[in-house]
Residue, then its C-alpha position, 0 to 999 in steps of 0.5 A: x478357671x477361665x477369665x471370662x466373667x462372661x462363660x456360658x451358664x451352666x456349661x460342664x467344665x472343660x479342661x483345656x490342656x496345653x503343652x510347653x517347651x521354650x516358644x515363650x512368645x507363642x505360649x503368651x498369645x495362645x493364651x491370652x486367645x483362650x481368655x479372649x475367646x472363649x465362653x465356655x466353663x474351663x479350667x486351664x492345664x499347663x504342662x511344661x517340659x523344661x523350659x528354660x526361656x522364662x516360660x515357667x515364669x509367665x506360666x505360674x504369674x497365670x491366674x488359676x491356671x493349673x500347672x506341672x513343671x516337668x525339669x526333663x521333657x517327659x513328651x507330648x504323650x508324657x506331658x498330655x498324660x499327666x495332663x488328662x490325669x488331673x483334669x476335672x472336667x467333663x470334656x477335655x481339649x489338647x492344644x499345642x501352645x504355637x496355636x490362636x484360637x477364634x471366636x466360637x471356638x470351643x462351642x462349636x468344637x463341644x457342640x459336634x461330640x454333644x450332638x452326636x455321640x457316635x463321635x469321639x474326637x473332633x479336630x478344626x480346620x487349620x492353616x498347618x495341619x495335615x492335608x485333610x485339615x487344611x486351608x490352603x493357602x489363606x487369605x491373611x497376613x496378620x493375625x487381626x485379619x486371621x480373625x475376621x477371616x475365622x469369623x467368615x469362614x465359620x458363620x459360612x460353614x456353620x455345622x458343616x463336618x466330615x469323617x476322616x481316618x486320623x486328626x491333628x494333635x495339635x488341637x483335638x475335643x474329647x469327652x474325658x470318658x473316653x479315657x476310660x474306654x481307651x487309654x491315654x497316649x502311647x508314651x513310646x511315641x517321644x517326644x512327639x509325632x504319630x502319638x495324635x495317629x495312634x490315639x485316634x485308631x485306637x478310638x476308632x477301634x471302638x467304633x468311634x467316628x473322628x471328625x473334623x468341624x469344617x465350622x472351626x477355624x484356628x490359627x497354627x504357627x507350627x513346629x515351634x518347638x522344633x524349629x532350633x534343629x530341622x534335622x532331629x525334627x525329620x529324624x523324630x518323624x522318621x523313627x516314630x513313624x516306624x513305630x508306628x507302622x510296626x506296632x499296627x502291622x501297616x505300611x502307610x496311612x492309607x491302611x487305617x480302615x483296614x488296620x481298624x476292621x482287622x483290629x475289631x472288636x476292642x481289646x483292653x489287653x491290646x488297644x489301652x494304654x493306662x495313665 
């Protein structure tokens, strides 16, 4: 549970769900951003995917943190998967462990899918992120200034959101029950890349509106867990990518819309992925 004596009262438990492989530096002040700023009842859910650079270690030293050790990388959709299947709370949050979150964060974040129900993901503004995400370029260099620039950015936006057609993985607020509606992640999508893509549409095909909170703003390294072996990462994106184009029938992104209408009504057999 969380570490802040200070939560607010009464909230429904949120599961925060973070995904690890090696990147130790980042994964401690991931979490050490949650402890500090966030209010919010949550529980935190980590899943390791083999880590071999004491992660593992740090991880278990975590007061009440719930945790999974993977010996192989089961993915992130692997990995997300067993995560969501022993979450307690009401509301889920996937972050990737290279990210810091801000002041506000998950009470703006909840706020959105707790205001108005026709949305079912709601994603932050970032600095590496896809373009529809993305502020860029930002106007600091550490991460104390990243933080007085979040607070900024936030209280100038305060309730300010957009529709878009597919959100980052890397940090994304759902009611658990839309699980039940639409599935978890498709876990052909290994280790990572077009699963985050493939969620959403399958949300939108249950006319589920995808929203990005102007009024949040995290920090994002990237890649983290990539960055060893640029070439394998081009070479994952490349292969899921088709996997993704040839599981929906499209030949790029700008075909979301199109891809939904077409795939309309939502149907069990097709669109859920069982976890």
């Amino acid at each position: 549970m969380s570490n802040n004596n200070n939560f607010i009262e009464n909230s429904p438990l949120t599961s925060i769900i973070i995904l690890t492989h090696n990147a130790l530096r980042f994964t401690k002040e991931c979490i050490f951003s949650i402890f500090q700023y966030t209010k919010e009842f949550y529980e935190l859910i980590l899943i390791d995917n083999g880590s071999t650079d004491g992660t593992h270690e740090f991880l278990k030293s975590l007061p009440k943190a719930r945790m999974i050790v993977n010996q192989q990388n089961k993915g992130f959709s692997g990995g997300c998967n067993q995560g969501i299947s022993i979450a307690k709370g009401e509301n889920i949050v996937l972050l990737n462990n290279d990210t810091v979150v801000t002041e506000g964060w998950l009470t703006r974040l909840l706020w959105w899918i707790n205001h108005d129900h026709s949305i079912g993901i709601v994603g932050p503004r970032s600095n590496v992120i896809v373009p529809h995400q993305a502020i860029n370029p930002v106007p600091y260099r550490r991460v104390k200034q990243m933080q007085t620039f979040a607070s900024e950015w936030s209280k100038n936006h305060n309730k300010q959101g957009y529709e878009v057609d597919y959100l980052s993985g890397l940090c994304m607020a759902f009611k658990k029950s839309l699980i039940d509606i639409i599935g978890g992640f498709d876990e052909q999508f290994f280790p990572g890349y077009f699963e985050d893509a493939d969620f959403c549409l399958r949300a939108k095909i249950c006319e589920k509106k995808l929203w990005v909170a102007n009024d949040v703003y995290i920090h994002h390294y990237g890649s983290r867990s990539f960055h060893i072996n640029r070439k394998l990462q081009s070479e994952i994106i490349q292969e899921n990518s088709r996997k993704f184009f040839h599981k929906w029938k499209m030949n790029n992104l700008d075909e979301i819309a199109k891809t939904v209408e077409r795939e309309k009504p939502f149907n069990r057999e097709r669109h859920y992925f069982p976890i």
